[in-house]
C-alpha positions in Angstrom: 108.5 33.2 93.0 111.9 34.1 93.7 113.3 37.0 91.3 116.0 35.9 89.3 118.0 38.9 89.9 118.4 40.3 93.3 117.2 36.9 94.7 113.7 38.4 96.8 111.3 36.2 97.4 108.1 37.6 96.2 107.8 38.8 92.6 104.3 39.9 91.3 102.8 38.6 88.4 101.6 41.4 86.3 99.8 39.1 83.1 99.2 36.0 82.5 98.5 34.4 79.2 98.0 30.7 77.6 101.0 29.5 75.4 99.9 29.3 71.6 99.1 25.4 72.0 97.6 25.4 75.4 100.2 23.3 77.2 101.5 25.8 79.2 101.4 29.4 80.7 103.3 32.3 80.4 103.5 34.5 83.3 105.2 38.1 83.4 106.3 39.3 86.3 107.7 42.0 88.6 110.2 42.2 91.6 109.4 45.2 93.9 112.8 45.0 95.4 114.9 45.9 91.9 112.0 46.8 89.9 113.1 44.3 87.4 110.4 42.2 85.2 110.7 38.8 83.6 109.1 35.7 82.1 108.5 32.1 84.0 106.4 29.7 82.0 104.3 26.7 84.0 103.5 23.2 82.7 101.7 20.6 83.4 103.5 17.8 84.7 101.7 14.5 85.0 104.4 12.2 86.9 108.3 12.4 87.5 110.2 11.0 84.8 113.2 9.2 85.2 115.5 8.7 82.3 118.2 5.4 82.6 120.7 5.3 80.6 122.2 2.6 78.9 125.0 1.9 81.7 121.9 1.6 83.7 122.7 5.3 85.5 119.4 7.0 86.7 119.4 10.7 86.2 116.0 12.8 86.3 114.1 13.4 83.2 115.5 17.2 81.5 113.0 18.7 79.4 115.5 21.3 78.1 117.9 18.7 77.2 115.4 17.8 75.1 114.7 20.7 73.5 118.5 21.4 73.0 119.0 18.6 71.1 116.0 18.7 68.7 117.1 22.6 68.4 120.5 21.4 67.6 119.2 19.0 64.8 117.1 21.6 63.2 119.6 24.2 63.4 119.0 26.5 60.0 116.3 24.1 58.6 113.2 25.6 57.8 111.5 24.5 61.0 109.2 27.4 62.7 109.8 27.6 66.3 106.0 26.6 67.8 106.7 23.8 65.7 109.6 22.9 67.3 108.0 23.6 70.8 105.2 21.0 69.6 107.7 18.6 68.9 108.9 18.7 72.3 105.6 18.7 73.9 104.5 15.7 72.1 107.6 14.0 73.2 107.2 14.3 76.7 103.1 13.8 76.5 104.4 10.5 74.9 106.6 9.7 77.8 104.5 11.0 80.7 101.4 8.9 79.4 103.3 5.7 78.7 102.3 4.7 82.3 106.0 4.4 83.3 108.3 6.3 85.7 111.6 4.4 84.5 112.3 5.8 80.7 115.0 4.2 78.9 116.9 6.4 77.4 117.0 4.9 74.1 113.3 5.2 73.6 113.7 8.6 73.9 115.9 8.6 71.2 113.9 6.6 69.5 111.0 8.6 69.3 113.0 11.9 68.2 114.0 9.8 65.9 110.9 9.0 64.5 109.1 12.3 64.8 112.5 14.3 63.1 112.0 11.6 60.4 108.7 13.3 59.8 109.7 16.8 59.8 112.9 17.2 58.3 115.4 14.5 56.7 118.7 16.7 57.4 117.3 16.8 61.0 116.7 13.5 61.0 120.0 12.3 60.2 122.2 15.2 62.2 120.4 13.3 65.5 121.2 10.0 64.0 125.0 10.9 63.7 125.1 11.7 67.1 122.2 9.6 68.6 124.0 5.9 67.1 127.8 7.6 67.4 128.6 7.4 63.7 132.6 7.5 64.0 133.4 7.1 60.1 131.8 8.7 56.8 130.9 4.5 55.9 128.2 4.5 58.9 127.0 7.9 57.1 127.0 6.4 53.7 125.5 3.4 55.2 122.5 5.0 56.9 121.7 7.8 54.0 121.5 4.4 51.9 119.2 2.9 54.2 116.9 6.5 54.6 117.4 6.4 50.4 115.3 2.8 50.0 112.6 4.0 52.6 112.1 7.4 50.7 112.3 6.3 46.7 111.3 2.8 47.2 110.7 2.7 43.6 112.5 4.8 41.9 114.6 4.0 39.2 118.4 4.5 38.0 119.1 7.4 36.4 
């Protein structure tokens, strides 16, 4: 492993531990060339995903892009981390066993979608607003009117 640093090519690993689900491992390491220590996590990757985008442009799969935009959603909503980190892991265990290389990308919107639905409803419609490009407060009223008759189907007027 090349140290992230100085740039030599054979850092140590001084400890290596499971991640608190089991998906990946956490590995702490050492450069003997500037003595610094840091962190590199591995993963299991079961094929190479390839997301294409709605202008049919093929761009490799990004993980962290991923991650960044569910962490963006649930920015200051009472979301613990691993749970976040779960999130994300089911997502790509969804995508990865789906038998397919080619991902469209609006599946994967899709599918944080409906997973964010499930964990928070602010969350949930932050990615909306940016996942179906909501350009006037009407495509806000209209969607927080739709996500009203799915959550208080029978609920009455006040």
């Amino acid at each position: 492993m090349r140290c992230p640093f100085c740039g030599h090519d054979d850092a140590q690993v001084k400890d290596s531990r499971p991640s608190e689900d089991g998906t990946a491992i956490r590995r702490r390491r050492f450069c003997g060339a500037c003595s610094q220590r840091f962190t590199t996590i591995e993963r299991v990757q079961l094929r190479e995903l390839v997301v294409v985008k709605s202008d049919q442009r093929r761009v490799p799969f990004d993980r962290d892009k991923l991650s960044r935009s569910i962490r963006i959603a649930l920015r200051k909503r009472p979301v613990q981390e691993e749970r976040v980190e779960r999130i994300v892991n089911s997502i790509v265990r969804k995508l990865e066993s789906s038998g397919e290389s080619d991902v469209p990308s609006k599946q994967i919107g899709e599918l944080v979608m409906d997973t964010l639905k499930e964990v928070d409803d602010v969350a949930y419609v932050r990615f909306a607003s940016v996942y179906r490009d909501f350009r006037e407060a009407r495509d806000f009223e209209q969607f927080l009117g739709q996500l009203g008759d799915k959550l208080e189907p029978d609920a009455e007027p006040g």
